[in-house]
C-alpha positions, -999 to 999 in steps of 0.1 A, spaced: 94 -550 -81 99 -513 -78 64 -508 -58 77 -539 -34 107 -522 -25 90 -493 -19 64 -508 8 93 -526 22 111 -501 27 78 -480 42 73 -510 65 110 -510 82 105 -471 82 75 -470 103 91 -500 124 119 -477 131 91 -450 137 77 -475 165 115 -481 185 124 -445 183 88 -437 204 83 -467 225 100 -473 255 138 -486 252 157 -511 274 191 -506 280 195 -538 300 225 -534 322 244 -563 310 246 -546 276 269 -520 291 288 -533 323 297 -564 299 318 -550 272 327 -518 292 345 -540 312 360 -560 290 376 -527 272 388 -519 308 408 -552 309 386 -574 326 388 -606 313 349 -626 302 357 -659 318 388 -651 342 383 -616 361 341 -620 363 314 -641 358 300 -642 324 275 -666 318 270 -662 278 293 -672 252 313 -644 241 299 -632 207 277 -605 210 299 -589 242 328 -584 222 303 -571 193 298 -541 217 329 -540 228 345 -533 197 317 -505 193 321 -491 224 359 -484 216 352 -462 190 319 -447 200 314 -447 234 298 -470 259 261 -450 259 232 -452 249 231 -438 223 259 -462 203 235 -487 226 201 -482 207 216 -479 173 232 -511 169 194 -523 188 184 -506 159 202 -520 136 198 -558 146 159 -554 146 157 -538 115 181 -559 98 151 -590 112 129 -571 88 147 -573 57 157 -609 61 122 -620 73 112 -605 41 137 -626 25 135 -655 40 93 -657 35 99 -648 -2 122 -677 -3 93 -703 10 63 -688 -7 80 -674 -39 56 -644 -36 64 -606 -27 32 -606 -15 34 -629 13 67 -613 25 54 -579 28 31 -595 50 50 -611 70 75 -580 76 37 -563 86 28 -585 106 64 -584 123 68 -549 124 37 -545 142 39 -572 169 79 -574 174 84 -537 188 52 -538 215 61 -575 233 95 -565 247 112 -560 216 127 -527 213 163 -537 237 192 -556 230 197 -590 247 211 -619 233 176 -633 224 177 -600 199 207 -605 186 197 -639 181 169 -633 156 189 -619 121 214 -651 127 188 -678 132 169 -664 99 199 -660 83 207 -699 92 177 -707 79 178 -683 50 211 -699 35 197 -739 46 166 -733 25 188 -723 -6 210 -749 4 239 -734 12 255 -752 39 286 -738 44 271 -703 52 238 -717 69 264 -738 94 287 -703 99 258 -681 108 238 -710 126 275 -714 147 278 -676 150 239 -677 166 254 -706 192 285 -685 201 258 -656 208 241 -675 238 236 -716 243 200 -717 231 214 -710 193 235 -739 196 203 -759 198 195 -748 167 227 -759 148 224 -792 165 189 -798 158 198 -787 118 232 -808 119 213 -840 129 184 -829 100 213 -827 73 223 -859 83 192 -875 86 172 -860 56 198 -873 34 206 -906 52 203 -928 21 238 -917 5 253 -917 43 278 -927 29 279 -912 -6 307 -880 -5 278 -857 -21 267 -862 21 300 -861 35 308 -825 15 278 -812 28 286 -826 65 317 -811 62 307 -778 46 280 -776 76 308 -784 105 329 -757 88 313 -725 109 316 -740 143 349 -754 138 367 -721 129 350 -700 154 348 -731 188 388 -737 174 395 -701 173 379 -696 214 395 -724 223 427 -707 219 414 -679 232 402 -689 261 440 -715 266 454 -683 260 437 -663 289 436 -690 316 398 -691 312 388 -725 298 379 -736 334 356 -708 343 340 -711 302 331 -745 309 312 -733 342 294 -707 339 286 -711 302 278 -749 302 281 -766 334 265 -746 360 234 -735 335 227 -768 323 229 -788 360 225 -762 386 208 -732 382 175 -749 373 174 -759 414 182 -723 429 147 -710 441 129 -687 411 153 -693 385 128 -714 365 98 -687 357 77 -701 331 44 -686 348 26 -658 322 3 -638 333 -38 -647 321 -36 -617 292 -1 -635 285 -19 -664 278 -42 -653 254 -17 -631 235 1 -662 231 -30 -682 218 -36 -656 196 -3 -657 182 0 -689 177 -40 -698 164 -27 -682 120 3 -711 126 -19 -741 135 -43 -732 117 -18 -732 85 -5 -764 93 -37 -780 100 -52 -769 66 -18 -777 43 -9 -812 61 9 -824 27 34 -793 35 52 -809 64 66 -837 36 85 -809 21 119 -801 31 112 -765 33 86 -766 58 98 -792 78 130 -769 80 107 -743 91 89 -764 115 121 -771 135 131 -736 136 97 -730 146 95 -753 172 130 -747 187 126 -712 192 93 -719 218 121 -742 237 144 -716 237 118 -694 260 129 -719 290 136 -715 320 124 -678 324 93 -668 302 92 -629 290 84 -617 256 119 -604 251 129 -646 251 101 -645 228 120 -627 201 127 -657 175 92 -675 179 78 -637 167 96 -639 134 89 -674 128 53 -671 136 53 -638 112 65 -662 81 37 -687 89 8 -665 97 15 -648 67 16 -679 44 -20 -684 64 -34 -653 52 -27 -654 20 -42 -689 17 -74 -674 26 -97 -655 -2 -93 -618 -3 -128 -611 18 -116 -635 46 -79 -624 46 -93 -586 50 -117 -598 84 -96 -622 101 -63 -596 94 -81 -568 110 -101 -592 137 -65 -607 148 -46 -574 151 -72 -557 169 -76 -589 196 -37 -581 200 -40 -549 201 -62 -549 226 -43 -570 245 -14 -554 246 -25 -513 246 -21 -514 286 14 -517 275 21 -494 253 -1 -466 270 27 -470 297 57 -471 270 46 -447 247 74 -411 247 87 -430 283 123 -427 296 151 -456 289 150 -484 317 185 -486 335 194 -451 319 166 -428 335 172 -392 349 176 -409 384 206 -433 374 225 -405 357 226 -385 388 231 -418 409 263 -424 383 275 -387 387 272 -395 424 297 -428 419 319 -407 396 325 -378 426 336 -406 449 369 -407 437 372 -441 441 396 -461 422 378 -497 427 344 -496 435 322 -523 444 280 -521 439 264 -539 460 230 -544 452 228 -520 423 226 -525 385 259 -533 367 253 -503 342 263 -478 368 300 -485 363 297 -477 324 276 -445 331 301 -437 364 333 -447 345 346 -467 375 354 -502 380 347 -528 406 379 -552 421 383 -581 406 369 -609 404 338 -597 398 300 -607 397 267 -595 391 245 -599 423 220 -627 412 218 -661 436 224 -686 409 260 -669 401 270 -664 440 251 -693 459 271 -717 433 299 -740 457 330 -718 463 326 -686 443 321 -663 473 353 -678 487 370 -670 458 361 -634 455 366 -631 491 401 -646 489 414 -624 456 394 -592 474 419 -595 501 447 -594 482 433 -562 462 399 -548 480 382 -521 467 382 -486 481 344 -486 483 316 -506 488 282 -486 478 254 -506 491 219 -506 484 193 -518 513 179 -548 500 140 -546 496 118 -570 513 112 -606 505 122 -641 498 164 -645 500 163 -652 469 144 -625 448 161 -601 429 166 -568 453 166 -591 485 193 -613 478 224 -609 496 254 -630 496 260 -640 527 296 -642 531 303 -612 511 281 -591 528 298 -602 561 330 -597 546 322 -566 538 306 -556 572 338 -566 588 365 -549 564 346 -515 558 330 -485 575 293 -472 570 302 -434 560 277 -414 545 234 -423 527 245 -413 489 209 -416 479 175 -424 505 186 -468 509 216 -464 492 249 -461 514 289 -455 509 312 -478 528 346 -468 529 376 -494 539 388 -496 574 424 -481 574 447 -504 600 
C-alpha cells in the first residue's frame, strides 16, 4: 500500500510538473466574473452571466482574500486538476478493486489531460472532480452525497445538471420493482436532497436581488432555444488530426466493452457507461478539448480496465504503441506551449491594463476587448454590462436596455478596439449595432492608446 501511495503521489507530482511548464489559460471570464461581482455587480441583474453561479462566487470568495491575479488564478486551476487525479484514482480502484488499475488510469490521465487544453480553469474544469466525485459516492451507494455533489456539478454550468438528471431517472429506474417500497422512496429522497438545498437556497437569492428574470434567460431560456440559431455558435467541426486523436482515445473504451459485453448488466458499469456517454454530449454545441475535460477522465478509467485485461507482453506494446500515436499527434502542440507566456495575461495586456489604469476613468467601457482587462486595470464598466459576443447582444431587447440604463449613468470612456475583418458575426468583427452607434453619437474619438485600439471620451453638453 505504502509503494501505491508512493507512485501516486509521483504521478500527481509530475502532472503538476506538466501545468507549471505548459502553457496556461487564464480565460478572461475567470477574472472579469468574480472581480465584478466583488465590485458590486450583481451575476443576473447588473450583467449578463450566462452560467449558474457556483464556480463565480468560488473565485470570488478567493479573490477577496488573495487577489484577483493570476497567480491566486492558476493555483486553485491547480488544485481542481490535481484534486481529478486523486479521485480518478479513487474512483477506478472503486470499479476494478485493484491499485493497479488506478495507477494506471491516474497515468494515463496525467499524461493526456494537461496537453488537450487542460491546464485553465473553465467550468468544464471545474466540472471534472464533482462529476467523479457524483459518481464516486453513486458507486458506493451513497446517495445523499452522490445527489449533493452531482447538484453542486449542475449549479457549476447546465451540462452537469444533465448528469444528475440522467442518474435521478437511473435511481429510479434501476430499482423500479420496489417503486413503491420506502427502501426506494429514502433513496429518492436522499438523492433530491443536494439540489433542493442549494436550487431552494438561489432561489432566494436570486428573489432577493431582483434577478430571477434575467437567471431564467440567460442561464436556461436563451441557451437552450436561441443561441443554437445565431450564426457560428454551433462549432462541432475538429480539425482531421482532431479526429484521429479522438479515435485514438476512444479505440481502449470500445474495445473494453466489446470484449467484456456481460459488464454492461452490472450496475457499476452501466453507471459508468452513462457518465461516459453524457460527458461526449456535454462537448455540444462548440467542440474544443477544453469541453473535453470529463470524457478525458472517464475514458482514463476505462482504458485502463482495458489494459490490464490484456497479458503483460500485450499491455507493454499496445501502452507504448497508443501513447506514442498521441503523442505524435499532439507534439505540434506542445512544441508551441512548452515555457510559453499566459493567454489573456501576456506582457502585451499588462501594459494595455496599465494603459486603462492611467486613464483615470471612473466607468469604463471595452469595446471589443477581453473582459480580463478590468481585473488587471482595476476599473469598471457602467452598468448593465455585457461581454461582446453576438448571441448575448443580438438577443430581442438587450441592447435597448443597456442603451436606456447607459443614459441614465454612461461611462466616462469608451476604449474601442477596430474590429478585425470578417463575417458580422465572428469573434473580433462583431459589433453591436446599436451600441456602437450609441456610442458614436454620445462620445468623442480622442487619442490611438495602442496601434487599432482607440479612447473615446464623452461629449460634455
Amino acid at each position: 500500500m505504502k509503494l501505491t501511495f508512493l507512485i501516486l503521489l509521483l504521478l500527481i507530482t509530475f502532472h503538476l510538473f506538466l501545468l507549471a511548464n505548459l502553457q496556461f489559460t487564464a480565460w478572461p471570464e475567470m477574472l472579469s466574473y468574480p472581480y465584478l461581482k466583488n465590485s458590486g455587480f450583481l451575476l443576473y441583474k447588473d450583467m449578463i452571466h450566462p452560467y449558474p453561479p457556483v464556480l463565480t462566487l468560488t473565485l470570488s470568495y478567493l479573490y477577496k482574500f488573495f487577489g484577483a491575479n493570476l497567480n491566486t488564478l492558476r493555483f486553485f486551476s491547480w488544485c481542481i486538476i490535481l484534486s481529478s487525479d486523486l479521485l480518478v484514482w479513487l474512483v477506478t480502484k472503486e470499479i476494478s478493486k485493484k491499485n493497479a488499475t488506478a495507477l494506471i488510469a491516474v497515468a494515463l490521465y496525467v499524461l493526456t489531460q494537461p496537453f488537450l487544453e487542460g491546464n485553465m480553469m473553465w467550468f468544464d474544469v471545474a466540472l471534472v472532480p464533482l462529476l467523479l466525485l457524483g459518481a464516486l459516492f453513486l458507486l458506493r451507494k451513497n446517495l445523499l452525497l452522490s445527489g449533493i455533489f452531482l447538484a453542486l456539478a449542475g449549479f457549476t454550468k447546465q451540462t452537469g445538471g444533465l448528469f444528475y438528471l440522467a442518474m435521478l431517472v437511473y435511481v429510479i429506474w434501476h430499482d423500479r420493482s420496489a417503486f413503491l417500497r420506502p427502501g426506494l422512496k429514502k433513496s429518492v429522497i436522499s438523492f433530491l436532497f443536494g439540489p433542493l438545498i442549494f436550487g431552494g437556497a438561489l432561489l432566494v437569492r436570486l428573489i432577493q436581488e431582483g434577478a430571477l428574470e434575467g437567471f431564467w434567460k440567460w442561464v436556461i431560456f436563451y441557451p437552450s432555444f436561441y443561441w443554437s440559431k445565431f450564426p457560428n455558435y454551433v462549432l462541432i467541426n475538429p480539425e482531421s488530426r482532431e479526429w484521429f486523436l479522438i479515435l485514438l482515445l476512444f479505440i481502449p473504451t470500445f474495445l473494453f466493452f466489446t470484449k467484456n459485453r456481460p459488464l454492461l448488466r452490472e450496475r457499476n458499469w452501466q453507471i459508468m457507461l452513462v457518465f461516459l456517454s453524457l460527458s461526449v454530449l456535454s462537448v455540444y454545441p462548440r467542440f474544443s478539448f477544453f469541453h473535453f475535460q470529463t470524457t478525458l477522465a472517464f475514458l482514463s478509467i476505462t482504458s485502463a480496465c482495458f489494459l490490464v485485461s490484456l497479458s503483460k507482453r500485450i499491455q507493454l506494446v499496445v501502452g507504448v504503441a497508443f501513447l506514442g500515436l498521441i503523442y505524435w499527434t499532439i507534439w505540434p502542440w506542445v512544441r508551441l506551449e512548452w515555457n510559453a507566456e499566459t493567454r489573456f495575461y501576456g506582457k502585451e495586456d499588462l501594459k494595455l491594463s496599465a494603459e486603462l489604469k492611467d486613464l483615470r476613468s471612473n466607468k469604463i467601457f471595452l469595446q471589443g476587448l477581453q473582459s480580463g482587462l478590468y481585473a488587471l486595470s482595476s476599473t469598471t464598466p457602467p452598468k448593465p454590462w455585457s461581454d461582446n459576443f453576438g448571441w448575448y447582444l443580438e438577443m430581442p431587447g438587450v441592447q435597448e436596455e443597456i442603451i436606456t440604463k447607459w443614459e441614465e449613468n454612461p461611462p466616462d470612456t469608451v476604449v474601442w478596439r477596430t474590429p478585425s475583418q470578417g463575417n458580422w458575426h465572428d469573434l473580433g468583427t462583431y459589433q453591436p449595432t446599436k451600441i456602437v452607434n450609441w456610442i458614436s453619437k454620445n462620445y468623442m474619438k480622442e487619442k490611438e492608446l495602442q496601434p487599432g485600439i482607440w479612447v473615446w471620451r464623452k461629449i460634455k453638453i
